[in-house]
Backbone bond lengths (Angstrom), bond angles and torsions (degrees), N, CA, C in turn:
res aa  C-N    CA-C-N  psi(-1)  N-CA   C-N-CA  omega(-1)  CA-C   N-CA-C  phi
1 X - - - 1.452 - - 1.526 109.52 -
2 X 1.132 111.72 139.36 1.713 107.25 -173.70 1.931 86.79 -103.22
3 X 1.718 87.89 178.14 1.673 117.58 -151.07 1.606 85.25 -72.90
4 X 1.552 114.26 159.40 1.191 123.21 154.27 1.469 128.55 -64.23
5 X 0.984 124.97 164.82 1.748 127.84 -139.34 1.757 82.18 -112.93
6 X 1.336 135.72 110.50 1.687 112.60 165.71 1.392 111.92 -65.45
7 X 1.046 107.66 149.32 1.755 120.67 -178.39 1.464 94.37 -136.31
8 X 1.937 122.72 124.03 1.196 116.09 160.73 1.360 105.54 -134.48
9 X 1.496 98.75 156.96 1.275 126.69 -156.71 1.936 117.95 -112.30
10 X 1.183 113.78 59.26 1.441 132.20 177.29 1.456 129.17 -61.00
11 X 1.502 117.40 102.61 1.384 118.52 -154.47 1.898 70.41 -133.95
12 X 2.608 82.41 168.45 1.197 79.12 175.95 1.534 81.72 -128.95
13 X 0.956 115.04 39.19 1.350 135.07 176.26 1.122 115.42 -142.72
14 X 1.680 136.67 -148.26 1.398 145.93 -169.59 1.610 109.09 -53.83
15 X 1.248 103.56 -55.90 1.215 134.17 -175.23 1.974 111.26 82.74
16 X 1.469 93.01 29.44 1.592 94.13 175.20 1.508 111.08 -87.34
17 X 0.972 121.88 -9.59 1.983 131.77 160.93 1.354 118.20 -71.80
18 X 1.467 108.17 -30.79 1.217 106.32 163.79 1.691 129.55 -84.94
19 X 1.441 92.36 -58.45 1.831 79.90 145.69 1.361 138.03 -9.84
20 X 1.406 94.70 -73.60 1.455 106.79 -167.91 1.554 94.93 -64.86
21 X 0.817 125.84 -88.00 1.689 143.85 -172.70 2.031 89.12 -22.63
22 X 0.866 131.10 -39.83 1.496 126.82 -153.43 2.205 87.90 -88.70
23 X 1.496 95.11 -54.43 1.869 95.66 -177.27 1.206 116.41 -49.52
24 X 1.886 120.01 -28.22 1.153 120.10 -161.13 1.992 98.24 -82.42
25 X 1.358 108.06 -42.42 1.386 122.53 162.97 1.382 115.48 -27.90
26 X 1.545 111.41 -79.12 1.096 143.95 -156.57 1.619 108.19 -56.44
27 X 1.967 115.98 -36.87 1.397 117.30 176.14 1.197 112.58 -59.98
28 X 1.547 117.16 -5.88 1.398 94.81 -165.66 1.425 124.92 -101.49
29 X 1.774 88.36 13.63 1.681 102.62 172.15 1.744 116.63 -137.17
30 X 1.706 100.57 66.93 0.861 126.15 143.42 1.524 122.99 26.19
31 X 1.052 119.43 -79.13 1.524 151.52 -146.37 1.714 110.23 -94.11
32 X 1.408 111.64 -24.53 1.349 122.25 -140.61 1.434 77.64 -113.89
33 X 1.563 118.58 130.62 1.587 121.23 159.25 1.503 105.10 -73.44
34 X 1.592 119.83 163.28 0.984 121.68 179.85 1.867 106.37 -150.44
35 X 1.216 103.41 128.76 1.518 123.93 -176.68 1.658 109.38 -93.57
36 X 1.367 128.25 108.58 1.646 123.03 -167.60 1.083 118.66 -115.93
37 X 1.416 117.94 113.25 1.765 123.38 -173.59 1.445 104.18 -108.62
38 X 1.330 118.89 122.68 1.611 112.90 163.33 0.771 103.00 -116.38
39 X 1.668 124.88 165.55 1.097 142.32 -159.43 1.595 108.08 -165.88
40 X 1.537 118.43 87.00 0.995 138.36 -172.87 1.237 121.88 -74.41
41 X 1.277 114.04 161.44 2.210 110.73 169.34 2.002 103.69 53.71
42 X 1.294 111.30 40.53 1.281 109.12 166.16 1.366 125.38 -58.91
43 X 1.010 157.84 11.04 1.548 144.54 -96.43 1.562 99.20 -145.85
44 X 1.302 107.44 44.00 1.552 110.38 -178.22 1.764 89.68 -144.90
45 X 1.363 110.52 148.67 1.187 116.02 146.47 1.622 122.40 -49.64
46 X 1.140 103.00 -60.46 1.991 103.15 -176.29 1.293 98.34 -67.32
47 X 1.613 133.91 -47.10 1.675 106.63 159.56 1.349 137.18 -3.05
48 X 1.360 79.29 -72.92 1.854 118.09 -158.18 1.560 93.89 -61.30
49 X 1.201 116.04 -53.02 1.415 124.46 -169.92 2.066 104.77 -55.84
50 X 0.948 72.37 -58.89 1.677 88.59 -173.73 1.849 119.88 -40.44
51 X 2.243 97.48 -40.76 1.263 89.13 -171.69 1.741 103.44 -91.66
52 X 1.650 107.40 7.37 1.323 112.33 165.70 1.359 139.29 -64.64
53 X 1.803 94.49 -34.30 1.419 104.41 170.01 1.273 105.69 -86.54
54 X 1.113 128.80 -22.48 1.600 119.97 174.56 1.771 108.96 -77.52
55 X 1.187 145.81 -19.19 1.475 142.98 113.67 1.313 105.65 0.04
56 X 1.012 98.34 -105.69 1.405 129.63 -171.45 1.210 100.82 -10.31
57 X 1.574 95.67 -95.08 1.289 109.16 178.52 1.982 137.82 -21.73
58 X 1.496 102.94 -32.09 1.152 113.55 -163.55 1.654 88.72 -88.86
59 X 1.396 112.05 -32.23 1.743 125.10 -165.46 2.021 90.10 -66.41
60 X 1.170 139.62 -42.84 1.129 158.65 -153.08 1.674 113.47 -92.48
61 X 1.439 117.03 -45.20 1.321 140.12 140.60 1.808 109.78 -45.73
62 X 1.143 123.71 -80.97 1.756 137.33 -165.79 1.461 94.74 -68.54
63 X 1.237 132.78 -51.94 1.500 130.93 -177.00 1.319 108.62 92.55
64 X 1.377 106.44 37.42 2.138 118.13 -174.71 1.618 94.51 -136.63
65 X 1.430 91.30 114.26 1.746 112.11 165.39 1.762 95.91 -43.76
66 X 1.335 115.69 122.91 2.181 110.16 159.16 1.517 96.87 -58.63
67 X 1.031 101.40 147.11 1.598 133.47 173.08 1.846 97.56 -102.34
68 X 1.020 120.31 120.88 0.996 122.87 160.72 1.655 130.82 -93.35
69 X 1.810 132.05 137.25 1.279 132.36 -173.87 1.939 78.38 -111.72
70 X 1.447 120.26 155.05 1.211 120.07 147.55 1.458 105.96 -135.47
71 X 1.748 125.69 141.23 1.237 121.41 179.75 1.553 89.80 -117.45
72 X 1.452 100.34 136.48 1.565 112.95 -172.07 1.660 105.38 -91.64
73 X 1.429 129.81 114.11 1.785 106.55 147.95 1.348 124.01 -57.43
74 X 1.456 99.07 128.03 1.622 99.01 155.10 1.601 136.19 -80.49
């Protein structure tokens, strides 16, 4: 069985939109385990930074480029 896939979930809010929006994604690969980090109330620069290096980091560790989703406000 290969490693679980990290999937994170970056809101600057609840981050239950993202959730959702990421599970509805996520069914459609079946097969693939999946490891889920959210990280809610982002809404700072030094936040933002912070859950970047923790990205990163895990991308550098696992040896998988992050894939990025972005949901825009209008």
């Amino acid at each position: 069985m290969t490693a679980p896939r990290h999937v994170f979930y970056i809101s600057d809010r609840t981050g239950l939109t993202a959730e959702n929006i990421g599970e509805a994604l996520l069914n459609q690969f079946g097969r693939i385990e999946f490891k889920r980090h959210t990280y809610p109330f982002i809404d700072t620069p030094e936040k933002a930074r912070t859950v970047v290096e923790i990205v990163n980091r895990n991308a550098l560790e696992k040896r998988f480029a992050p894939d990025c989703l972005r949901q825009r406000r209008q």
